[in-house]
C-alpha positions as a Markdown table, in Angstrom:
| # | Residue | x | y | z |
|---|---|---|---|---|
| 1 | Unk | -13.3 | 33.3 | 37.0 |
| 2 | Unk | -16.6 | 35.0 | 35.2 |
| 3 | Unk | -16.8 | 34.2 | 31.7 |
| 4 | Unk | -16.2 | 37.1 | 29.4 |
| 5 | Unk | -18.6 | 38.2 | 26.7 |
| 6 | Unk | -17.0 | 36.7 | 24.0 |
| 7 | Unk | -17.0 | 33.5 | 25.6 |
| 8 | Unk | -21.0 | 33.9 | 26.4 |
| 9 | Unk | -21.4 | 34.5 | 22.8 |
| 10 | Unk | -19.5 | 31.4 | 21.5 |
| 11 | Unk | -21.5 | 29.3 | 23.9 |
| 12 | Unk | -24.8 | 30.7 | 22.7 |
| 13 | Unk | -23.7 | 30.5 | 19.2 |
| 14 | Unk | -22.7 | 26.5 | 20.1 |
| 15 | Unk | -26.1 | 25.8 | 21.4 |
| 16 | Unk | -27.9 | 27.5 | 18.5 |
| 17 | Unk | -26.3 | 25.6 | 15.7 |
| 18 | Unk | -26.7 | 22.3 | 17.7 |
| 19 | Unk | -30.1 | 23.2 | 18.2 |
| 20 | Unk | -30.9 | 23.9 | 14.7 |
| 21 | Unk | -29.6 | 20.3 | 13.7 |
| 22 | Unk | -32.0 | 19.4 | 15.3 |
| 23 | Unk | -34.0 | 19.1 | 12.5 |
| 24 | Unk | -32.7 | 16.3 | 11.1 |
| 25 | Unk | -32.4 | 13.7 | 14.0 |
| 26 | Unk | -29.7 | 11.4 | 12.3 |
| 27 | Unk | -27.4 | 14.3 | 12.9 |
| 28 | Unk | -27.6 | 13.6 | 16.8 |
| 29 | Unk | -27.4 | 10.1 | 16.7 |
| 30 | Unk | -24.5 | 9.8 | 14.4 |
| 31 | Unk | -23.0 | 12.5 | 16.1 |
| 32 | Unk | -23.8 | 10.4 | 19.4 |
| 33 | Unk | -22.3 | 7.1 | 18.0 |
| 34 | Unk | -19.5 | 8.7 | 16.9 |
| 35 | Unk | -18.5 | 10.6 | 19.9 |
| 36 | Unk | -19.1 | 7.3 | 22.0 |
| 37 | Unk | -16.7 | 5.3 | 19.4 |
| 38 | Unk | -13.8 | 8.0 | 19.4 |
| 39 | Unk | -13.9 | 7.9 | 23.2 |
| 40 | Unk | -13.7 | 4.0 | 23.2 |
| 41 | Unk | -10.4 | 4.0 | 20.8 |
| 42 | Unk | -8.8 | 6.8 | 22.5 |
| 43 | Unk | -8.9 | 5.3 | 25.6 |
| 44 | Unk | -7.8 | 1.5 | 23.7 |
| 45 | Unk | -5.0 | 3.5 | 22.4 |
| 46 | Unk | -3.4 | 5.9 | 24.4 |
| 47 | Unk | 0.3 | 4.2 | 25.2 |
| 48 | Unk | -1.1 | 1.1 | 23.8 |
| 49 | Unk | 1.9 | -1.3 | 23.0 |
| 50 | Unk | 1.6 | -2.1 | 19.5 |
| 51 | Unk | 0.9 | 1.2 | 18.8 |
| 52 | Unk | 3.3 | 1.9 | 15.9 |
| 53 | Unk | 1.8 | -1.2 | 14.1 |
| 54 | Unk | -1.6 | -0.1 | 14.3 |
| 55 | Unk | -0.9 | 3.5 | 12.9 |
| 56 | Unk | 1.0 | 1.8 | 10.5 |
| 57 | Unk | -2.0 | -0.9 | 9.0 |
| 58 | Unk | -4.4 | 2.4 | 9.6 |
| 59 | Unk | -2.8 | 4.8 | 7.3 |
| 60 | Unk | -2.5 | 2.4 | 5.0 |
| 61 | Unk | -6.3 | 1.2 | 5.2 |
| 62 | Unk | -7.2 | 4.9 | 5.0 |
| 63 | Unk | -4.7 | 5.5 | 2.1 |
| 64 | Unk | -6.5 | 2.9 | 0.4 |
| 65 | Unk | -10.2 | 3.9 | 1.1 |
| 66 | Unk | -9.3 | 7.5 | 0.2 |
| 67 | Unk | -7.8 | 6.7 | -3.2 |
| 68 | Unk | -10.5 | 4.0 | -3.8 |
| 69 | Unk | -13.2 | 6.8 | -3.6 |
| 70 | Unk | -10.7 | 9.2 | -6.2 |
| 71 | Unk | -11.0 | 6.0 | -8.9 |
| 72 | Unk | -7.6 | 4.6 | -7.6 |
| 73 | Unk | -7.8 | 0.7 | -6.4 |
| 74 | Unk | -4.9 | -0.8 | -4.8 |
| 75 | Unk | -4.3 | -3.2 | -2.4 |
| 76 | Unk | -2.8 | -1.9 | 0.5 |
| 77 | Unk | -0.4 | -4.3 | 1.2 |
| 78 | Unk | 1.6 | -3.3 | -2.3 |
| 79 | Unk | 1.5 | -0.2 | -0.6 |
| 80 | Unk | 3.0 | -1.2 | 2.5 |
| 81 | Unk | 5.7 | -3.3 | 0.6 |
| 82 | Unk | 6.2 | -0.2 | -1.3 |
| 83 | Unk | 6.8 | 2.1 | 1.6 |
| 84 | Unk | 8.9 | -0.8 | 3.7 |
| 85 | Unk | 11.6 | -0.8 | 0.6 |
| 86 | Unk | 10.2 | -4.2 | -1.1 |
| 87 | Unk | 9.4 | -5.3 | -4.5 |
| 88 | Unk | 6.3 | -5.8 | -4.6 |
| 89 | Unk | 4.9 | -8.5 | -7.3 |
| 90 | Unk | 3.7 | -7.4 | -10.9 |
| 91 | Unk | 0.3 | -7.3 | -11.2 |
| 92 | Unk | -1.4 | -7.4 | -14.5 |
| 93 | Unk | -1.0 | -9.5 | -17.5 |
| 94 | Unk | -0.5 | -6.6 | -20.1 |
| 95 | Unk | 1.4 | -3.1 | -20.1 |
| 96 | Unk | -1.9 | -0.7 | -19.6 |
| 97 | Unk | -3.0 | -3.4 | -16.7 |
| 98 | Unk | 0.7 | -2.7 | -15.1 |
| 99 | Unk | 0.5 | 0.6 | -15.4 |
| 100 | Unk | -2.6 | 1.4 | -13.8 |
| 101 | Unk | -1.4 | -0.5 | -10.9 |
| 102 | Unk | 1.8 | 1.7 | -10.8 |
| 103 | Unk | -0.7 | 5.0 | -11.0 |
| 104 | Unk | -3.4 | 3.4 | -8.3 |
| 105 | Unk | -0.1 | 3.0 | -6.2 |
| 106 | Unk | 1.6 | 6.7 | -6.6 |
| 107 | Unk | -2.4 | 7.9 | -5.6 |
| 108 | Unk | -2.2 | 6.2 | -2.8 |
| 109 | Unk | 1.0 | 6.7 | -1.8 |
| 110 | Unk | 0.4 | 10.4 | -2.0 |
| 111 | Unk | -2.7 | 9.7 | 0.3 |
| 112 | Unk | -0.4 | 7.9 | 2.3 |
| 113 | Unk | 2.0 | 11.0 | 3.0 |
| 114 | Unk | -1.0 | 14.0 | 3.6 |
| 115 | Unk | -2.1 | 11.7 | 6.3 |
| 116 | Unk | 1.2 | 10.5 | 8.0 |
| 117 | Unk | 3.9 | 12.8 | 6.8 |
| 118 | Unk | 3.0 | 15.5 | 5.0 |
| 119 | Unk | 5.8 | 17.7 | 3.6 |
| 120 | Unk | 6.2 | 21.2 | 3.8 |
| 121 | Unk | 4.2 | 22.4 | 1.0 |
| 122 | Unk | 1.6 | 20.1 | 2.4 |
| 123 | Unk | 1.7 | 21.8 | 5.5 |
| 124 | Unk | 0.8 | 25.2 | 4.3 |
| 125 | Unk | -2.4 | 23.5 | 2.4 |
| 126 | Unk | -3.5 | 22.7 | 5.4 |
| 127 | Unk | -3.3 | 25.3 | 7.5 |
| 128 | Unk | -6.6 | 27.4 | 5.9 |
| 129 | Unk | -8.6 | 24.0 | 6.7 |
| 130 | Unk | -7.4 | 23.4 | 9.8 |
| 131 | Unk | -8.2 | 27.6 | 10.4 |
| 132 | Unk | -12.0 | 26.7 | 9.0 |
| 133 | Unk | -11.8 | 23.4 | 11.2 |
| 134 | Unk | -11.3 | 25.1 | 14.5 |
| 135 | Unk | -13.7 | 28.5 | 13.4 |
| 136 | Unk | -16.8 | 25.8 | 13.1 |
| 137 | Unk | -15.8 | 23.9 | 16.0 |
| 138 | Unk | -16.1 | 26.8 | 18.4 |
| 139 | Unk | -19.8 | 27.4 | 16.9 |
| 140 | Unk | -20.8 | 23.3 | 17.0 |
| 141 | Unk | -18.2 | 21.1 | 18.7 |
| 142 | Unk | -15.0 | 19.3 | 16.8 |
| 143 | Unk | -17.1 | 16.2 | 15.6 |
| 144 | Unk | -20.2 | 18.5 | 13.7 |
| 145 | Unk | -17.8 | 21.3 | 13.0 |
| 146 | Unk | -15.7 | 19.2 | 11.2 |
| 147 | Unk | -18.6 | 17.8 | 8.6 |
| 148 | Unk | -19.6 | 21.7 | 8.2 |
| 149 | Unk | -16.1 | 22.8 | 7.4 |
| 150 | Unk | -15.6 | 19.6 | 5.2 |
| 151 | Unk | -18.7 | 20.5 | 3.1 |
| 152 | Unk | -17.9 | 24.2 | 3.0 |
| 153 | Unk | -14.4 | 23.7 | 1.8 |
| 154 | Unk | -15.4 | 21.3 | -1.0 |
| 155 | Unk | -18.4 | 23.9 | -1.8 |
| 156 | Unk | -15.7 | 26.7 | -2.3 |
| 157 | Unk | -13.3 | 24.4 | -4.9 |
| 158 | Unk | -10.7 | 23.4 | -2.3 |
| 159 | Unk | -9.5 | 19.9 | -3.0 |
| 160 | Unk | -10.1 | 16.9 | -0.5 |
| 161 | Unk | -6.4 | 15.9 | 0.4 |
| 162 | Unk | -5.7 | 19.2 | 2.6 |
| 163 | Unk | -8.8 | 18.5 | 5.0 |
| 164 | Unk | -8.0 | 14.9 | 5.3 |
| 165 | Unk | -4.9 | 16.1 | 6.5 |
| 166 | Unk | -5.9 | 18.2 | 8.5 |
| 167 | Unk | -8.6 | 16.4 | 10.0 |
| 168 | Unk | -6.0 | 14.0 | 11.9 |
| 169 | Unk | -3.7 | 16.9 | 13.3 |
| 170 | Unk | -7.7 | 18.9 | 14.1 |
| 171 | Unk | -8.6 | 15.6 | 16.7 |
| 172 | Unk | -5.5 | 15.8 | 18.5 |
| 173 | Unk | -5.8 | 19.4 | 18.9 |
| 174 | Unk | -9.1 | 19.6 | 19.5 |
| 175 | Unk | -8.4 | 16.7 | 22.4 |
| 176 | Unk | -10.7 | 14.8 | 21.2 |
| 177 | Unk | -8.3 | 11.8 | 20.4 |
| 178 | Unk | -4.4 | 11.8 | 21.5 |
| 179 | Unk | -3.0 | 9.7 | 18.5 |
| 180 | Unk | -3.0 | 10.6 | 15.3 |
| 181 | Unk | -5.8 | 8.4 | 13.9 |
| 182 | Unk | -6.6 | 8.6 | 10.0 |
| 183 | Unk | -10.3 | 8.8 | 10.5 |
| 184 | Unk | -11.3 | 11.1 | 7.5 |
| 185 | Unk | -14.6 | 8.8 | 6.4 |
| 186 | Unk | -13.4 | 8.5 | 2.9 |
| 187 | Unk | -16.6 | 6.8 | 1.8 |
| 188 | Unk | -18.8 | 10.0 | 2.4 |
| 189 | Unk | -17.0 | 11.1 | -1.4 |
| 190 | Unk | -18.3 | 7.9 | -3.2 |
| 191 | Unk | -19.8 | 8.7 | -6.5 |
| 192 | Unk | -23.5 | 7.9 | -5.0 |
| 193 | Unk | -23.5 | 10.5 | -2.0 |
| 194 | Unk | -25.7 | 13.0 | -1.9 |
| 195 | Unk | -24.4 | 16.7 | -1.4 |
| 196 | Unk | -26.9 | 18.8 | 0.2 |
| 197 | Unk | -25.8 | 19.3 | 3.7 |
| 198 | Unk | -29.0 | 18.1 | 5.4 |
| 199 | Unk | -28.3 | 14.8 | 3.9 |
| 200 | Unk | -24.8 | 14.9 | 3.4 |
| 201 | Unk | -23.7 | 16.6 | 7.5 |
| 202 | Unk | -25.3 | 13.0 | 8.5 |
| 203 | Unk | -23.8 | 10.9 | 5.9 |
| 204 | Unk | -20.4 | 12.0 | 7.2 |
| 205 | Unk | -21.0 | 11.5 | 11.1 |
| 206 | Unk | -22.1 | 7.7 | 9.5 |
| 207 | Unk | -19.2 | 7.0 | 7.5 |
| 208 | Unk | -16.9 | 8.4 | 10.5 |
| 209 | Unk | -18.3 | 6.1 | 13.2 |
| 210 | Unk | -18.6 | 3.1 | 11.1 |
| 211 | Unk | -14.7 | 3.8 | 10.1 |
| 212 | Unk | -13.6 | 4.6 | 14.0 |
| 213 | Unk | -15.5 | 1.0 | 14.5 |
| 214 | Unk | -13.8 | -0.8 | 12.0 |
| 215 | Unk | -10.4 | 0.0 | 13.3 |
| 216 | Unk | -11.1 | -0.5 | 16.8 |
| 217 | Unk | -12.2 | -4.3 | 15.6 |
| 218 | Unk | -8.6 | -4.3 | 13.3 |
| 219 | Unk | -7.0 | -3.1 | 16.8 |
| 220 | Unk | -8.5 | -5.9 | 18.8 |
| 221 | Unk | -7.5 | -8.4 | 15.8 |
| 222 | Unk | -4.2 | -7.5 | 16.2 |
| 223 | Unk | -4.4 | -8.0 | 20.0 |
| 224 | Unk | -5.9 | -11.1 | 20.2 |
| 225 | Unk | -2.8 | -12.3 | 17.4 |
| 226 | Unk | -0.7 | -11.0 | 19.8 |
| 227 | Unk | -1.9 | -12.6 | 23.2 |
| 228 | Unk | -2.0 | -15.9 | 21.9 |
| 229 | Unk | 1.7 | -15.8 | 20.1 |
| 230 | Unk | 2.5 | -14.6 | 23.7 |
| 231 | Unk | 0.6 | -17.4 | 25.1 |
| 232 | Unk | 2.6 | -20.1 | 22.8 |
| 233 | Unk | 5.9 | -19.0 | 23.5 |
| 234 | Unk | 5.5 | -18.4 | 27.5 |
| 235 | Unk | 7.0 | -21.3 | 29.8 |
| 236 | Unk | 10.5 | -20.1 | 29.1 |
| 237 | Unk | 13.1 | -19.5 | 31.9 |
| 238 | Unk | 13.0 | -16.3 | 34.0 |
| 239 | Unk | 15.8 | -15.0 | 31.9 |
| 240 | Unk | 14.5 | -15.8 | 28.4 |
| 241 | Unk | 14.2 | -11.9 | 26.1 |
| 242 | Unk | 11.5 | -14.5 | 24.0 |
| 243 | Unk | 8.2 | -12.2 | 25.2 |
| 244 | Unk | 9.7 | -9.2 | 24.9 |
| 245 | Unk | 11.1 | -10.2 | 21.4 |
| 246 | Unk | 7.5 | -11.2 | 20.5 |
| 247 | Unk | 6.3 | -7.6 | 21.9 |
| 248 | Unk | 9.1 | -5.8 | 19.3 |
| 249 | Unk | 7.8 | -7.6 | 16.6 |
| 250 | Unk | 4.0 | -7.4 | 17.6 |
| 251 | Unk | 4.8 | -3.6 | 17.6 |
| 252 | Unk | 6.6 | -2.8 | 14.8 |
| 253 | Unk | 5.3 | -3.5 | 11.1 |
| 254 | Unk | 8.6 | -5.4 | 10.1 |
| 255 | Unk | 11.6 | -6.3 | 11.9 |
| 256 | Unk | 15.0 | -7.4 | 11.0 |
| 257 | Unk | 17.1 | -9.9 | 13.0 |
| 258 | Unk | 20.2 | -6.8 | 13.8 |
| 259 | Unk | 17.5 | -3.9 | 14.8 |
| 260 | Unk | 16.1 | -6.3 | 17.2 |
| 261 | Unk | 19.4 | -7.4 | 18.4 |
| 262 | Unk | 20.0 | -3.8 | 18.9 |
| 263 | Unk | 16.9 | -3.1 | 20.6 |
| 264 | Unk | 16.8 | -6.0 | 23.0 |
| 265 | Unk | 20.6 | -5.6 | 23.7 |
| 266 | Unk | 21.4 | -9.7 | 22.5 |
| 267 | Unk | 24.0 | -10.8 | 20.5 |
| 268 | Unk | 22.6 | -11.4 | 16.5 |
| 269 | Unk | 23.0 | -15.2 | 17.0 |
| 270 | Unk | 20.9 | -15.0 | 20.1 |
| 271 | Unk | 18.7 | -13.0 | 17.8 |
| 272 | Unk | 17.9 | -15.4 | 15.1 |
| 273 | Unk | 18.1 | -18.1 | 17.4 |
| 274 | Unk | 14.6 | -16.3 | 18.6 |
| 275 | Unk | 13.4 | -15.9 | 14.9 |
| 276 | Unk | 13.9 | -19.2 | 13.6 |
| 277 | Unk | 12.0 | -20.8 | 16.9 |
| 278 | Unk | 9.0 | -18.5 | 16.2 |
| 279 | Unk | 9.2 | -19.3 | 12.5 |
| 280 | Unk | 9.0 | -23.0 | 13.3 |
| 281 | Unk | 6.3 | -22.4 | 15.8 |
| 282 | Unk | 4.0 | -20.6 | 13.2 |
| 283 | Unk | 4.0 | -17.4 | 15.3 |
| 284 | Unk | 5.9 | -15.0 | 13.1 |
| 285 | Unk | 6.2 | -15.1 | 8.9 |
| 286 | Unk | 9.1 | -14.0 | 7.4 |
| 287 | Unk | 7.6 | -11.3 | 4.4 |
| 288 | Unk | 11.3 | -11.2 | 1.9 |
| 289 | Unk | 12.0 | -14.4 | 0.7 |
| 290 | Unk | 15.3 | -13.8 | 1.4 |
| 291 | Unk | 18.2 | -16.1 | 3.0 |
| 292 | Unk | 19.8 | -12.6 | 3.9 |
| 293 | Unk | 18.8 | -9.2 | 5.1 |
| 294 | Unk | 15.3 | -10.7 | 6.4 |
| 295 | Unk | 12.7 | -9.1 | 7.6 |
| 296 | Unk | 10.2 | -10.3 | 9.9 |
| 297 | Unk | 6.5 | -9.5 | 11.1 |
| 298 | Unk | 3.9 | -10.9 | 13.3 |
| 299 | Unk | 1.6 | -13.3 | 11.4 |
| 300 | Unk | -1.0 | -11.2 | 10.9 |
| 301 | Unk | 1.4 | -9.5 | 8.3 |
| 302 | Unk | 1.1 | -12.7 | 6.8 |
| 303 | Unk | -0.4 | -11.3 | 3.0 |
| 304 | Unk | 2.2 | -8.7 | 3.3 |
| 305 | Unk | 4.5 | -11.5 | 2.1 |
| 306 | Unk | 2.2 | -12.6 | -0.4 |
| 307 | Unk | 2.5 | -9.3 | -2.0 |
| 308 | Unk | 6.2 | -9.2 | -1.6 |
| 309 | Unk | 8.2 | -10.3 | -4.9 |
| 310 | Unk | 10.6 | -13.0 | -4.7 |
| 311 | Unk | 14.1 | -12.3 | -6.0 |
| 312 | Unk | 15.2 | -14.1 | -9.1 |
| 313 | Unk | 16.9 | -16.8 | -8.3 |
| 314 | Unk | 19.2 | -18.9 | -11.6 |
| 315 | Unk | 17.9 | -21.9 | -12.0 |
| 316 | Unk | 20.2 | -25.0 | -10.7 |
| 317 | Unk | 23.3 | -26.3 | -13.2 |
| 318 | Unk | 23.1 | -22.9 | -15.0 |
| 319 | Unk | 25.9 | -20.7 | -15.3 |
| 320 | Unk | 26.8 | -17.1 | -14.8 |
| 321 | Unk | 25.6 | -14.9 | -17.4 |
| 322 | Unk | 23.0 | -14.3 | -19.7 |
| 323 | Unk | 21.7 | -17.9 | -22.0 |
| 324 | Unk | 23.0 | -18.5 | -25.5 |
| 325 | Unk | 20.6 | -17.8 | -28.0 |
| 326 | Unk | 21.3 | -20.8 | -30.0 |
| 327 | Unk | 19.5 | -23.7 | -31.6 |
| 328 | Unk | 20.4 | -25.9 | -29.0 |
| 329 | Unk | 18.9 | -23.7 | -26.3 |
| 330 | Unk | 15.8 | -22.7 | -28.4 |
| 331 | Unk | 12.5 | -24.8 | -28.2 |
| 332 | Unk | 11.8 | -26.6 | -31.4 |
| 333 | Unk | 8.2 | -26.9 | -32.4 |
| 334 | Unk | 7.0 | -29.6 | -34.1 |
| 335 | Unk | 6.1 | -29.7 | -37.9 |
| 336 | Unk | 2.5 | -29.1 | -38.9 |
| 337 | Unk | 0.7 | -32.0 | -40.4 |
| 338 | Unk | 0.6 | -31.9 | -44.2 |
| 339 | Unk | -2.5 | -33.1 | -46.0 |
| 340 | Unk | -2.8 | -35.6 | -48.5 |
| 341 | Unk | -3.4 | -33.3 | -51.1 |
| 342 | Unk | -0.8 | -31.3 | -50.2 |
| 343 | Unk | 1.6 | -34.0 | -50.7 |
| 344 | Unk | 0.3 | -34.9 | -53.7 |
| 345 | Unk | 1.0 | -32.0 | -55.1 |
| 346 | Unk | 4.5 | -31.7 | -53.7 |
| 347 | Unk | 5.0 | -34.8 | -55.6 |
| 348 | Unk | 4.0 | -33.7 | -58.9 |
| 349 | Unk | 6.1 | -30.8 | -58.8 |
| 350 | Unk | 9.3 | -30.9 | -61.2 |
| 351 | Unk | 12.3 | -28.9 | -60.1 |
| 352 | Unk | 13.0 | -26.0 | -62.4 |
| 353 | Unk | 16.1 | -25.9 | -64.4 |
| 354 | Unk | 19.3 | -23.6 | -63.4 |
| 355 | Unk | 21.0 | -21.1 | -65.4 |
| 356 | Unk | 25.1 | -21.5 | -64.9 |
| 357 | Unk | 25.7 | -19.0 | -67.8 |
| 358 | Unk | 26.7 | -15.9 | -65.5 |
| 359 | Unk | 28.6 | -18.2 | -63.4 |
| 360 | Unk | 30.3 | -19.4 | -66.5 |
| 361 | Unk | 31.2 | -16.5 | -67.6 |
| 362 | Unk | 32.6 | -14.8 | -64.3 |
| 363 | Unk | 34.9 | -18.1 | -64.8 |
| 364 | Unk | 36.2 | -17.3 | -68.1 |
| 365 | Unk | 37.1 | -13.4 | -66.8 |
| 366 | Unk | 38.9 | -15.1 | -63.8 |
| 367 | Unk | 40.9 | -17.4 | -66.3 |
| 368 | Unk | 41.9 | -14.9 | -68.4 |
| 369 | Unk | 43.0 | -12.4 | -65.7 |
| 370 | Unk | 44.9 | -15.4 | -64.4 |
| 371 | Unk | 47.0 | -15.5 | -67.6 |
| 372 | Unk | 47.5 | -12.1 | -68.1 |
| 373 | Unk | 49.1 | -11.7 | -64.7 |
| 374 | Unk | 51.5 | -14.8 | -65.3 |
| 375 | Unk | 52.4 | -13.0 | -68.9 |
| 376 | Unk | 53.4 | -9.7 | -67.0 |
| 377 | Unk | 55.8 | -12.1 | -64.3 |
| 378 | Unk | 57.2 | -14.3 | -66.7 |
């Protein structure tokens, strides 16, 4: 089929911006590195096993990276304890100390949902970047479209969350990646970037492909953690569910004993009979501290349970109930030391005299009501 006008006119206008970059050579090879590295994961990833876990520890790595660079530090396995319906510990020795935690925590949590599951009103903030995303990638490809619409939309007063959002549904649909990969290159915001687009268009591309590199080393992390707990627990019988109990819990962040009875189609005894072999084999951790409703991961979850709070627990020989407040059960402190001049003085001192004369008197009234009152009988 013969190409139309208008298609002629968006090619020309394609080759003329890319042309124009030009000028600045890190814009080609970032844009080069970049475009090799997205190719690389999307080809590592697509129906890749585990996955659900790896979306699950990116999102949360970008949720972190994007609230770090809007003032907001949190670790992001607090946030994934959050979001898994755990306590997570309390940070911080004092009440301001707590409470940042608790706002670095709802920043990144909101991060956390415009980049995984955006609601409806964040929906419809995204849908004029995701318009400006797909207007500049017609003129310069998806990869230098998208830093041009980026700068442009924080140049007109539109806030960051929206693009980042609609960065990860603009790859898929611009093909260029078919999962839903947080790359947003966080870092190009830090307080130290420049903003002009000649030096800003390249800082992007950077920050992107050094962020698509990190994950694909987290990804191959994870899969080496997962070939050699596969590895460990192979040399069962041919009608062992051990591997593919292994694979459930490689792929998913956390795992109770019942949803993977259900998912493996086992009996729950047959299920923790699994667990507590890979527990004892060092191949899994168990992230609740709990003797029931436990949850499991693969041991590369491992700080998750560090981040995890324990449940209180009453100490042995106590009873139900909350302690008596009572001497007994209070901590005595020992008496401060007393001087030897102090003492001495003590010594000297003479007890003051003490005046009975009211008490005397409130006697004598008591007497003679007495008297009255046996007068009036008698």
């Amino acid at each position: 089929m013969a190409a139309t006008s208008s298609d002629l006119s968006h090619t020309r206008a394609r080759r003329h911006a890319i042309a124009s970059s030009t000028v600045n050579p890190e814009v080609l090879l970032w844009l080069t590195r970049s475009a090799l590295i997205f190719g690389r994961l999307d080809q590592r990833l697509h129906t890749h096993p585990l996955l659900p876990a790896i979306l699950f520890r990116e999102r949360l790595e970008a949720a972190r990276a994007c609230a770090a660079v809007d003032g907001f530090l949190i670790d992001p396995w607090h946030l994934a304890a959050e979001l898994e319906g755990l306590k997570p510990r309390v940070v911080g020795e004092s009440a301001y100390e707590r409470g940042d935690v608790i706002d670095a925590a709802r920043a990144a949590f909101e991060q956390y949902l415009w980049l995984a599951r955006p609601d409806g009103r964040q929906k419809d903030a995204m849908v004029p970047a995701e318009a400006l995303l797909q207007a500049e990638a017609r003129q310069a490809g998806p990869l230098l479209g998208a830093a041009r619409a980026f700068h442009h939309w924080i140049e007109t007063g539109h806030d960051r969350s929206s693009m980042r959002g609609a960065l990860v549904r603009f790859w898929q649909g611009s093909h260029l990646l078919r999962t839903p990969l947080p790359l947003v290159a966080a870092k190009a915001f830090a307080s130290d970037a420049p903003w002009s687009p000649s030096e800003w268009i390249p800082l992007f591309l950077s920050r992107l492909a050094e962020d698509a590199h990190a994950m694909e080393q987290r990804v191959i992390a994870l899969e080496h953690g997962w070939r050699m707990a596969r590895a460990k627990a192979s040399g069962q019988r041919s009608t062992s569910r051990a591997t593919a109990a292994l694979d459930l819990i490689a792929a998913f962040p956390v795992l109770s004993a019942s949803r993977l009875a259900g998912m493996l189609g086992i009996s729950l005894k047959a299920s923790y009979l699994h667990l507590e072999r890979f527990l004892a084999e060092d191949l899994i951790v168990e992230v609740t501290h709990r003797s029931a409703r436990r949850l499991f991961a693969l041991k590369g979850m491992a700080p998750l349970r560090e981040a995890v709070r324990p449940p209180r627990r009453p100490l042995p020989g106590r009873r139900r109930g909350r302690p008596r407040r009572d001497e007994d059960t209070m901590p005595q402190l020992p008496p401060e030391p007393m001087g030897q001049s102090a003492l001495a003085d003590l010594s000297r001192r003479s007890p003051e005299p003490i005046d009975y004369t009211a008490l005397e008197e409130a006697l004598a009234a008591a007497d003679a009501a007495m008297t009255r009152f046996r007068s009036v009988i008698d």
